[in-house]
Phi, psi and omega in degrees: 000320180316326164304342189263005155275124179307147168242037205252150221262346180277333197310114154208167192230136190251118182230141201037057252016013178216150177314105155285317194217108146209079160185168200287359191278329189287325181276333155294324200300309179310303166308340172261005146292348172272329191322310196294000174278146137313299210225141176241135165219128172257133195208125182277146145284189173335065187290157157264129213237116168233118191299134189239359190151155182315143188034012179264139152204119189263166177251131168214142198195142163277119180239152168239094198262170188224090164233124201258143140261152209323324184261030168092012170254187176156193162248152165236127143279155168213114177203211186236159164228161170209149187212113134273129218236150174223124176298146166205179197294335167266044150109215192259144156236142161316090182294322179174147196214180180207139190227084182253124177283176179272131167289001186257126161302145182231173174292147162292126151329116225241035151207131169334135178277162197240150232269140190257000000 
């Protein structure tokens, strides 16, 4: 996933009211800190993708994530995202995003929920 984060000095991810990551390096660190799941899963609802201008878009999606451990606990969230995205010669990137969970914790899903 990390190809898909700007690798740009403006780059930062909000994640519940505050600056978490800001940089794609911060994000990888965070993404190799999931390796320690058995299992990570994620599931977007519908997103919505709006054009903002030649090679500008920003994204927003309701996600329901899962992440389990070898002994079969683990956390599941359910919250929202938003991404402003910029085409560049290497493709579409994350410019900068924001990610807020639900405050009550829940058990993981042990099968993806499925789109109504």
């Amino acid at each position: 996933m990390i190809r898909f984060y700007a690798a740009d000095s403006t780059f930062a991810w909000i994640e519940d009211g505050q600056v978490r990551y800001r940089s794609r390096n911060d994000i990888r660190t965070a993404l190799q800190g999931m390796l320690a799941f058995k299992d990570v899963r994620i599931t977007l609802d519908e997103p919505l993708i709006v054009a903002l201008g030649p090679g500008a878009a920003a994204l927003s999606a309701t996600f329901d994530q899962a992440l389990v451990d070898s002994a079969g606990g683990g956390v599941g969230l359910v919250g929202a995202m938003t991404i402003a995205a910029q085409h560049t010669p290497a493709g579409w990137k994350w410019a900068t995003g924001h990610t807020s969970v639900r405050r009550e914790p829940r058990p993981p899903q042990r099968e993806p929920r499925r789109p109504t």
